[in-house]
C-alpha positions in Angstrom: 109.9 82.1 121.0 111.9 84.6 119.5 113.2 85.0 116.0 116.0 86.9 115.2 116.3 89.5 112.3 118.5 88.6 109.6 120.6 92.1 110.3 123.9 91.2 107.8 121.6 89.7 105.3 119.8 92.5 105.3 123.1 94.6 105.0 124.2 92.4 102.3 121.2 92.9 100.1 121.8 94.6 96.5 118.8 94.1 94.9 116.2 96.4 92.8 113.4 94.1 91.4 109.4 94.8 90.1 107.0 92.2 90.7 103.7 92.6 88.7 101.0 90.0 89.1 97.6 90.5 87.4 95.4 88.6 90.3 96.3 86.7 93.5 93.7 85.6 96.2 95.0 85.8 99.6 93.0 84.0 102.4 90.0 84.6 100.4 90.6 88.2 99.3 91.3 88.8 95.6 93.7 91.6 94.9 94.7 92.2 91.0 97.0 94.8 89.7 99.3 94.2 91.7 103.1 96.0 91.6 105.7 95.3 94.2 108.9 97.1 93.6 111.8 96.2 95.9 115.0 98.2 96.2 117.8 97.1 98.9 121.5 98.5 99.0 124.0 99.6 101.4 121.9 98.0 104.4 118.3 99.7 103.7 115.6 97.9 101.9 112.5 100.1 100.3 109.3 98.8 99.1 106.7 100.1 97.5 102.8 98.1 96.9 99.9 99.3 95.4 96.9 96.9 94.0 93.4 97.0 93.4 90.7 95.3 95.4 87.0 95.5 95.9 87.0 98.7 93.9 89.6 100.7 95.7 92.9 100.9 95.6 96.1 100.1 98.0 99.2 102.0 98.3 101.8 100.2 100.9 104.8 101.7 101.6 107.9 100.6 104.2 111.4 100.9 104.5 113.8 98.9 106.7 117.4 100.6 107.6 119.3 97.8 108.6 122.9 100.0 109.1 123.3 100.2 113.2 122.8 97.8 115.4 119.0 97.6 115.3 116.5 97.4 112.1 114.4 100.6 112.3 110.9 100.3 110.5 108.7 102.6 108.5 105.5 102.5 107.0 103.0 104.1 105.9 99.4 103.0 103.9 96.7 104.1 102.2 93.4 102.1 101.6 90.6 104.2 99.3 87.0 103.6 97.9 87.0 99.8 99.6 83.9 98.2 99.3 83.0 96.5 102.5 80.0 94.0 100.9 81.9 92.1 98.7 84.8 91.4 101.0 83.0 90.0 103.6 81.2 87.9 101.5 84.5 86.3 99.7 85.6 85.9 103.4 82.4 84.1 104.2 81.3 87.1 107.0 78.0 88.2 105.8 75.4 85.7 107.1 74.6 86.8 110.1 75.8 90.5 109.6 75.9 92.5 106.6 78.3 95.5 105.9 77.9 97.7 103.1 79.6 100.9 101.6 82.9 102.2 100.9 86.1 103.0 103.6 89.0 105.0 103.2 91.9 104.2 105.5 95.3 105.4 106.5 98.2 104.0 108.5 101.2 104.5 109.4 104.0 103.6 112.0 107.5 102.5 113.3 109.3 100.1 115.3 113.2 99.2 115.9 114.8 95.9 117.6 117.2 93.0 116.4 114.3 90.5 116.5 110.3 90.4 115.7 109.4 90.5 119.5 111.6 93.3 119.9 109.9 94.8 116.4 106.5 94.3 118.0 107.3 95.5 121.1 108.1 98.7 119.8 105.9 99.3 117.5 104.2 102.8 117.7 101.5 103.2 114.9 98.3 105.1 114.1 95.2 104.5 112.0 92.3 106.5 110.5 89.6 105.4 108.9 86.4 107.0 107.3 83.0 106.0 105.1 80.2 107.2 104.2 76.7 105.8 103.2 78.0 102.5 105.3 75.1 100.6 105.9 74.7 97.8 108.7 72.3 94.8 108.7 70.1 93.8 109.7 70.7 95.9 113.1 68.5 99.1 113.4 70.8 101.3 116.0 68.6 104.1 116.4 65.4 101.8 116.6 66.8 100.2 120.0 67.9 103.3 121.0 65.0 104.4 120.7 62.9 101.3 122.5 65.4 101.7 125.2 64.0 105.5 126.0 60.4 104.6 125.5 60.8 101.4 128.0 62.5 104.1 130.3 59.7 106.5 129.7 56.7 104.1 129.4 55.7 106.1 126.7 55.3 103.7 123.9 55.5 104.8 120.2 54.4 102.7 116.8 57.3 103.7 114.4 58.1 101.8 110.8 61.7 101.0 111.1 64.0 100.5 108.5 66.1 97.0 108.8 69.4 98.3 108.8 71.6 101.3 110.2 73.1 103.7 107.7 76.0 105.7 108.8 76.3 109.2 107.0 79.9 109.7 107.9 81.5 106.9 109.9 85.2 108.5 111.6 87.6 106.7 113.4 91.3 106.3 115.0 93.3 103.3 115.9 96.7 104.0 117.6 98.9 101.3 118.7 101.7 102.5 121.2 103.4 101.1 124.2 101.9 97.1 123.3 98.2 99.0 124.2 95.8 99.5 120.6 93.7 102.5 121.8 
């Protein structure tokens, strides 16, 4: 089912308000410091989010423009120093798998339509991300790699292996065009 955007609402707006909440705990994730400031007038809405979490900070940004016949969407986002070890285990992710380390991430996009399938449909967006020193648990990448050429080679080799895989630099890109995430 589709829903339709509120276009005239959205036209009809006049509002400029700051929300400020110390802590809130979404699905598990805390988020404190928050500021949410909302401006809307003359059929375009603008909102601006930043908050703290996990150590890092979060920066949101998006704007609607409501004035044709179609909502066009903006938005851009900005993710730094988030530490991956204590969000999984407030989400209740690390038993099996443990992630450690900090991420930076970036993202930003647009979509246009007079409804949310026609929003998602359009949508065109692209994401980076990057850490370093991220540490994985209790999987050893290079050890299997490295069983993997010694079974191929039948040349056997006693190595100490550590119980993890750390990542010097971890890199990479998400894009989202066309209803295909590549």
């Amino acid at each position: 089912e589709d829903t339709p955007l509120p276009l005239d609402a959205i036209r009809d707006l006049n509002v400029s308000a700051k929300f400020t909440l110390q802590r809130m705990i979404i699905k598990q994730m805390t988020l404190e410091n928050i500021l949410l400031n909302v401006d809307a007038k003359n059929g375009v809405v603008n909102q601006k989010l930043s908050a703290k979490a996990y150590q890092g900070d979060i920066i949101f940004n998006s704007k609607i423009e409501a004035r044709s016949n179609k909502a066009a969407l903006t938005f851009d986002g900005n993710v730094k120093n988030f530490e991956l070890a204590p969000l999984l285990k407030d989400m209740e992710m690390d038993e099996k798998l443990s992630l450690s380390g900090a991420i930076q991430a970036k993202a930003q996009g647009t979509a246009q339509g007079t409804s949310m399938n026609q929003l998602m449909n359009s949508m065109n967006s692209t994401a980076s991300f990057s850490g370093a020193q991220v540490r994985l648990a209790p999987l050893n990448i290079e050890e299997q790699f490295c069983k993997l050429v010694n079974l191929v080679t039948q040349n056997p080799a006693e190595v100490s292996w550590d119980a993890y895989t750390e990542m010097r630099q971890l890199d990479g890109n998400i894009v989202w065009r066309d209803q295909v995430i590549s």
